[in-house]
C-alpha positions as CSV (number, residue, x, y, z in Angstrom):
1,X,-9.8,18.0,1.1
2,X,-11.7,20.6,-0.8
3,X,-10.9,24.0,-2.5
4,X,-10.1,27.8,-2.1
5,X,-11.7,30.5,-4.2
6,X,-9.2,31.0,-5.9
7,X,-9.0,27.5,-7.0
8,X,-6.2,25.9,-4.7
9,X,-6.5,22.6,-3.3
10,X,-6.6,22.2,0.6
11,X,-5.4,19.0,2.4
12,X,-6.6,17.8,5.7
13,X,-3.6,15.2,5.8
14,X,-4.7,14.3,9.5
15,X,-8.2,13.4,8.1
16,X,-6.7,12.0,5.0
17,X,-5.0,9.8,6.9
18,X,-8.3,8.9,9.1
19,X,-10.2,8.4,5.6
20,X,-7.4,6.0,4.5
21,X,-6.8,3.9,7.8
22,X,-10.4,3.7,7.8
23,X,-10.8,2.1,4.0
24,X,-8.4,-0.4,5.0
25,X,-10.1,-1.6,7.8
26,X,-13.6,-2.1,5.4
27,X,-11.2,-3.6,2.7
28,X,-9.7,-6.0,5.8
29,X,-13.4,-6.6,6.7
30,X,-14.6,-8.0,2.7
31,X,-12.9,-11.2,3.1
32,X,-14.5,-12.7,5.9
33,X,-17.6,-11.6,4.4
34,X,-17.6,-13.9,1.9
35,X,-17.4,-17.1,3.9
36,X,-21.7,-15.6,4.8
37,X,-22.2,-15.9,1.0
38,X,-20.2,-19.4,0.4
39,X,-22.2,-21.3,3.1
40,X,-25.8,-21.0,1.4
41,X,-24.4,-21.4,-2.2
42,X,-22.6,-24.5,-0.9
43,X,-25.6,-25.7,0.5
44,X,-27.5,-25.1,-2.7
45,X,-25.0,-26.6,-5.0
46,X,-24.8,-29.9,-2.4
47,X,-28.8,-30.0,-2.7
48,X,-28.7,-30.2,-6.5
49,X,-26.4,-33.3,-7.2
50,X,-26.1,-34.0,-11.0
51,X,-27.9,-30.8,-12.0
52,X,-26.2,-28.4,-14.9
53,X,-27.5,-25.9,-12.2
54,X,-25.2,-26.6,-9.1
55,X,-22.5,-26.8,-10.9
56,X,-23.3,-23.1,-12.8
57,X,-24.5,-21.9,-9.6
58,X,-20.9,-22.9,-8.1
59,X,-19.2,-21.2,-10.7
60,X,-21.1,-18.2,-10.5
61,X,-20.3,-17.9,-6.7
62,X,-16.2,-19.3,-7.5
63,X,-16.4,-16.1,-9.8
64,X,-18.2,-13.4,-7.7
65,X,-15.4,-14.4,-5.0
66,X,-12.5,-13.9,-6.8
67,X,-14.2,-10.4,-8.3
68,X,-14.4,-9.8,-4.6
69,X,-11.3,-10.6,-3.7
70,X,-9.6,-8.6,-6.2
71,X,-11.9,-5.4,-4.9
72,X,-10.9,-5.7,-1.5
73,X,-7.2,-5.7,-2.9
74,X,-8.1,-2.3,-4.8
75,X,-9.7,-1.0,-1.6
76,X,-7.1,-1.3,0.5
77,X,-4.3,-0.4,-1.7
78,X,-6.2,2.4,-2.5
79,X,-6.4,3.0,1.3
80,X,-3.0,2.7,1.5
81,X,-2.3,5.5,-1.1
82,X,-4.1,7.7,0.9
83,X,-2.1,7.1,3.9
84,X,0.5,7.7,2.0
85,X,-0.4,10.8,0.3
86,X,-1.1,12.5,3.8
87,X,2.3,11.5,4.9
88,X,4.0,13.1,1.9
89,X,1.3,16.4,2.2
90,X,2.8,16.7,6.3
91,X,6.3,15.8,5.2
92,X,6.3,18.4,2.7
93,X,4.6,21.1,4.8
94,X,7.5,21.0,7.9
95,X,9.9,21.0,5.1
96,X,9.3,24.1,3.6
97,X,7.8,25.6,7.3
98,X,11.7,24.1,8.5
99,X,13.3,26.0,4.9
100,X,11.7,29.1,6.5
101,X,12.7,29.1,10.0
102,X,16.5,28.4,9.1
103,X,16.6,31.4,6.8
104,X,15.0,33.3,9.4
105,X,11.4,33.0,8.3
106,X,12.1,33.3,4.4
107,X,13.5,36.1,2.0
């Protein structure tokens, strides 16, 4: 994507869609991603029975994982919208290239 000079927008849908297949595998990849940060928080909160700390350390990590979660949601939804836009960019372009090969090339 980028722009003309004079100021147009220009859409590589083919590498729109590569940019946007490609966030949703990252946004695939966050999940598992957390089970590295749960194990040593786990362990940390099991090593301090009884303390005020394990338990605020536990909902520290509770939290961060849901704030996670959610951003891997965003990611690949907004993944998916990209996707999407490059379908509707090519679908648009062989419409109006179509419009102009059945009226023989335009007016």
């Amino acid at each position: 994507m980028g722009t003309t000079k004079s100021g147009s927008v220009r859409v590589d849908p083919h590498g729109l869609t590569k940019v946007g297949r490609k966030t949703q595998e990252v946004a695939a990849l966050m999940p598992g991603e957390l089970a590295r940060m749960q194990g040593p928080s786990d362990e940390a909160v099991s090593g301090l029975p009884g303390w005020s700390t394990g338990s605020a350390l536990d909902a520290c990590t509770r939290a961060w994982e849901a704030c996670l979660r959610k951003l891997a949601g965003e990611v690949d939804s907004d993944g998916a919208n990209m996707v999407t836009a490059a379908k509707n960019y090519s679908d648009s372009e062989f419409s109006v290239y179509s419009s102009m090969a059945g009226n023989g090339g335009g007016r």
